[in-house]
C-alpha positions as CSV (number, residue, x, y, z in Angstrom):
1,X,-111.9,-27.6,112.8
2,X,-111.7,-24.2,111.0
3,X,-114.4,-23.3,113.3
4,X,-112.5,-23.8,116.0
5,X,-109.7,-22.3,115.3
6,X,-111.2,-18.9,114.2
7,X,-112.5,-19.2,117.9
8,X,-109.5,-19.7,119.0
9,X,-108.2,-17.1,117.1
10,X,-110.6,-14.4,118.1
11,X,-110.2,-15.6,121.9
12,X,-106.6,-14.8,121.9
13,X,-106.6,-11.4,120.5
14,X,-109.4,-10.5,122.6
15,X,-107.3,-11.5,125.4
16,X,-104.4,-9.7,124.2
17,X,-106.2,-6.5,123.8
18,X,-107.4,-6.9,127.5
19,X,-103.7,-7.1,128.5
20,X,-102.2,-4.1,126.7
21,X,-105.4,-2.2,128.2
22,X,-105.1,-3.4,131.5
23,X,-105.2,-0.9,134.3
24,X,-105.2,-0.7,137.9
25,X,-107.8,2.8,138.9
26,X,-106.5,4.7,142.4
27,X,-108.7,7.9,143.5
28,X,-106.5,10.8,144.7
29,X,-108.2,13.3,147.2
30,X,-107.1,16.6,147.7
31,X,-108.5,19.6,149.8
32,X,-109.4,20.9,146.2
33,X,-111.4,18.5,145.1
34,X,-110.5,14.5,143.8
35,X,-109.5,13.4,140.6
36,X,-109.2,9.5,139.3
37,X,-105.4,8.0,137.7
38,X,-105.7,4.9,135.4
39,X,-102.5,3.4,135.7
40,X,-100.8,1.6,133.0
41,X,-100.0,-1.8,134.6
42,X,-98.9,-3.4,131.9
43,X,-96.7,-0.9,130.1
44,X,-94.8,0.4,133.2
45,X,-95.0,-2.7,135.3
46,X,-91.9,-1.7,137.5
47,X,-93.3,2.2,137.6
48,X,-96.7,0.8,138.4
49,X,-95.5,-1.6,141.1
50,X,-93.3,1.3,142.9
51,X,-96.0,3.9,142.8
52,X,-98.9,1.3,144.5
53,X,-95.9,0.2,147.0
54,X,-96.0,4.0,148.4
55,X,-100.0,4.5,147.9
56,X,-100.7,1.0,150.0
57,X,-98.0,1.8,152.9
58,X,-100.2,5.5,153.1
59,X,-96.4,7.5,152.0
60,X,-98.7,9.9,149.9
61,X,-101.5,10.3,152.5
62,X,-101.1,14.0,153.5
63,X,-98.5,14.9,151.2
64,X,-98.5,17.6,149.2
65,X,-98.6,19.9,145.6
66,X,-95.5,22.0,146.4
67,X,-95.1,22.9,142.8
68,X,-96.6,24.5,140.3
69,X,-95.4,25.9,136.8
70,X,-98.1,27.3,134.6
71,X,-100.0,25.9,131.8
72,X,-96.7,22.8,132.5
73,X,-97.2,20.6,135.4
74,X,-98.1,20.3,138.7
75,X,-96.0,18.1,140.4
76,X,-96.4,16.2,144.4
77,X,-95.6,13.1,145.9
78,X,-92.2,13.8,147.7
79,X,-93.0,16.3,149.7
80,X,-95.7,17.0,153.5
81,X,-95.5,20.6,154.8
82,X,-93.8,20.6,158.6
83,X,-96.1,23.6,159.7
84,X,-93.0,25.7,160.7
85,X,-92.3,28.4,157.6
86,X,-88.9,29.0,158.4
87,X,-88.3,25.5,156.8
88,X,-91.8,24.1,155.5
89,X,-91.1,21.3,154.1
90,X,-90.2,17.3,154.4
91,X,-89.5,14.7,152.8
92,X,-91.9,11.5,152.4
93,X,-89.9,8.5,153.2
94,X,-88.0,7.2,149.7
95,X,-87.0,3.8,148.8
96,X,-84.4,2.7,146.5
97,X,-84.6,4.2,142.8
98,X,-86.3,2.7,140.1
99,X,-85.8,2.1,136.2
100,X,-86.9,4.3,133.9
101,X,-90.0,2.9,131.5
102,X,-90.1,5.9,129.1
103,X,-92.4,4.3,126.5
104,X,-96.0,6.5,126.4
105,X,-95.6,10.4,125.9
106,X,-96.2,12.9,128.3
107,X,-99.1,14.8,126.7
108,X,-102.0,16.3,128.8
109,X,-102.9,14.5,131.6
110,X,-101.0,12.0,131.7
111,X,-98.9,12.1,135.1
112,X,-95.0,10.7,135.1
113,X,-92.3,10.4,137.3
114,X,-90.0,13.2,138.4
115,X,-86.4,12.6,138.8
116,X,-83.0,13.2,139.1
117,X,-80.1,14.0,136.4
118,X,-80.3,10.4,136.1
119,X,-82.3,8.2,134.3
120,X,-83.2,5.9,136.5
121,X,-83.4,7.5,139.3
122,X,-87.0,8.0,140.4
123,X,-88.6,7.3,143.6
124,X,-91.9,9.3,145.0
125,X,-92.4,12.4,143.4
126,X,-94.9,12.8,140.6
127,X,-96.6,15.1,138.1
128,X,-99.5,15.9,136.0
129,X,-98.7,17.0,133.0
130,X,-101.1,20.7,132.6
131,X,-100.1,20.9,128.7
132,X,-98.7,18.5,126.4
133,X,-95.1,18.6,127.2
134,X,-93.9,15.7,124.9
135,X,-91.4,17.8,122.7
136,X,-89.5,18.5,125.7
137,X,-89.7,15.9,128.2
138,X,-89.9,12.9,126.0
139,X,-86.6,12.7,125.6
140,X,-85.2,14.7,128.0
141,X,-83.0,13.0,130.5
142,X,-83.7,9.8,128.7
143,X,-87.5,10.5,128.8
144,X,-89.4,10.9,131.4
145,X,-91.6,8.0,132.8
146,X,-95.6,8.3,131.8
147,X,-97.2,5.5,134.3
148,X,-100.7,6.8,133.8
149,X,-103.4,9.2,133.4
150,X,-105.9,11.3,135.0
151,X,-109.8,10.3,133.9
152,X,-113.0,12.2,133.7
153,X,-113.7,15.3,134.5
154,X,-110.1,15.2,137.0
155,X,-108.1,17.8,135.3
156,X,-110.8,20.4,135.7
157,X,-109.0,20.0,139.7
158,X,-105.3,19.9,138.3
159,X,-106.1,23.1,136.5
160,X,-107.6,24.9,139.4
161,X,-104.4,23.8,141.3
162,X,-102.2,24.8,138.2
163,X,-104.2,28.3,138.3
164,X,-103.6,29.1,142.2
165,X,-101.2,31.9,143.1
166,X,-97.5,31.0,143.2
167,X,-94.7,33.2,144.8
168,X,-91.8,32.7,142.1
169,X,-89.1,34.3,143.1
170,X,-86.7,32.9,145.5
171,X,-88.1,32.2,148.4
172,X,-89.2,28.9,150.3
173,X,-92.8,28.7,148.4
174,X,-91.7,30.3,145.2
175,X,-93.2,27.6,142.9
176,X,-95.8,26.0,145.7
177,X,-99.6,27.0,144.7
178,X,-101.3,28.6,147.6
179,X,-105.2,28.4,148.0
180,X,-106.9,31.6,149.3
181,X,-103.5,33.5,149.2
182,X,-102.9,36.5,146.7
183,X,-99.7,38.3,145.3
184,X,-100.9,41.3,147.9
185,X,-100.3,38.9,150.8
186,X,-97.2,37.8,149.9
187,X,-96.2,41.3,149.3
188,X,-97.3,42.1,152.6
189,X,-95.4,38.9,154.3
190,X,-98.8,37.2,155.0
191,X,-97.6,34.0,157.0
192,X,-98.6,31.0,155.1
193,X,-100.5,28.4,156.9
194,X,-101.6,24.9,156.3
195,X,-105.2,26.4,155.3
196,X,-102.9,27.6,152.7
197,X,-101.2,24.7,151.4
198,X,-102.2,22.1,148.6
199,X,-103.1,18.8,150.3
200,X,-102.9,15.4,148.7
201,X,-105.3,13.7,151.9
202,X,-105.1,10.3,150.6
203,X,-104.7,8.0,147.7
204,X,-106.5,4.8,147.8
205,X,-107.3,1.9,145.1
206,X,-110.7,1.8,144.3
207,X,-109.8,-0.9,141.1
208,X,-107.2,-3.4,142.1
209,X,-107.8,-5.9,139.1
210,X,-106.8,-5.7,135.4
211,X,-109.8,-4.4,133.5
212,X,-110.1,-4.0,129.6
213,X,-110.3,-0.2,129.4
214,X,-110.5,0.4,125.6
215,X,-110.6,4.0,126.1
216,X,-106.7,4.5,126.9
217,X,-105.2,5.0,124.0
218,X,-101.5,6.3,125.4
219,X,-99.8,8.3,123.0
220,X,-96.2,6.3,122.5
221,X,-93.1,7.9,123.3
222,X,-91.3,8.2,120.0
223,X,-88.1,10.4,121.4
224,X,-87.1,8.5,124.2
225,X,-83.0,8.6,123.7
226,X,-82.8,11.1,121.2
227,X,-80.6,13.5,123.7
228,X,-81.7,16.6,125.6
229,X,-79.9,15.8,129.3
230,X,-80.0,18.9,131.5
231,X,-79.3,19.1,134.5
232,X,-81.8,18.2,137.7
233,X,-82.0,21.6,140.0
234,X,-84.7,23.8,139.1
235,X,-83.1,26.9,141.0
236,X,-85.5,26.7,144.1
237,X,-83.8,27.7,147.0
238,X,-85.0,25.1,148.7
239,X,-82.3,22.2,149.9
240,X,-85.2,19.8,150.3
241,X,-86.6,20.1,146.6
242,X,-83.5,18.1,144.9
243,X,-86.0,15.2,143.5
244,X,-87.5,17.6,140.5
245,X,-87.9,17.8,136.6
246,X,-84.8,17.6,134.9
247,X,-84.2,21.6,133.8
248,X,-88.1,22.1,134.4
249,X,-88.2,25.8,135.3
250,X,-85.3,26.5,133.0
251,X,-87.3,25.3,130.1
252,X,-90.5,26.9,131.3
253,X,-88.9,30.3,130.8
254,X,-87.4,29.7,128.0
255,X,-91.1,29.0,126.7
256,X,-92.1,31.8,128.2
């Protein structure tokens, strides 16, 4: 009898250590190379659940990085480019807003959810954190959502995207990474073309069932609601760029 329930014992925390490491794997393919997102299923279920909605329906196929903030983030989802410079950008289709799951910390590589001045008000765009950010965006605006994180060798691709040429400035690319583009062709108002642009081709599922993975070990969010709102423009010019990092840039140069 004490046999059995030692077994029994064993059996269930086995099985509860499969369910906190649960986690659904989606491959992300860019024109600079693919990179591999372990989603954590069972700690952002709702997060989870919205972000796989838009990656099933194909919303993120040939979307596209249009930002970039040094040794920070690089963040895409939300945006395709139109082509037409004179106003390059659109906006992937968006459904209703979600609610925010800031419990795991937004440390290097893990990618989150950008968002509005409010909480709960994120819909495509995401990011991948470049640096561990947690100090700062842990608790700002209520914390930012960490839904999962980027495996392998994958962020040797985020930082060759973090490490392209971008604009600053004010202009319509002036935090977008540019591939094969340098400060001497903007200087010289080299058009920008798609060749240019930061391509997110598709994302697809390639694990669709709950997996023990006993390598995440998610750093938890320990800040979440300790203050820190700011506000949600970054100061792009750009009309179309409203779904962003609460104060993002602003706290970038204060860093800086």
């Amino acid at each position: 009898m004490l046999k059995k329930s030692v077994l029994a014992a064993v059996f269930a925390t086995t099985l509860a250590i499969s369910h906190n490491a649960a986690a659904t794997i989606v491959l992300v393919e860019t024109n600079m190379g693919d990179f591999e997102i372990n989603l954590f299923d069972q700690t952002t279920p709702k997060t989870v659940t919205n972000f796989l909605t838009y990656v099933k329906d194909g919303s993120y196929n040939n979307s596209i990085f249009h930002r970039s903030i040094k040794d920070f983030v690089v963040q895409g989802g939300g945006m395709r480019y139109s082509g037409n410079n004179a106003s390059p950008f659109t906006e992937v289709p968006a459904r209703g807003p979600i609610d925010n799951e800031p419990k795991l910390s937004n440390v290097r590589g893990t990618v989150a959810m950008a968002k509005k001045a409010s909480p709960n008000s994120a819909t495509t765009h995401w990011y991948v954190n470049v640096e561990n950010n947690s100090s700062h965006l842990d608790k700002s605006n209520g914390g930012f959502t960490v839904f999962g994180v980027v495996t392998g060798t994958g962020m040797s691709i985020v930082d060759s995207i973090n490490d392209l040429y971008v604009p600053g400035g004010a202009g319509l690319f002036n935090e977008t990474p540019l591939r094969n583009y340098s400060a001497t062709d903007w200087a010289n108002k080299v058009p920008v073309t798609a060749a240019n642009i930061v391509t997110i081709e598709r994302i697809t599922i390639i694990n669709d069932s709950p997996t023990t993975a006993a390598n995440l070990n998610p750093a938890p969010n320990t800040l979440a609601g300790q203050g820190e709102t700011e506000g949600a423009s970054s100061g792009s010019s750009a009309p179309t760029l409203l779904m962003v990092l609460a104060g993002l840039a602003f706290w970038r140069r204060r860093k800086v």
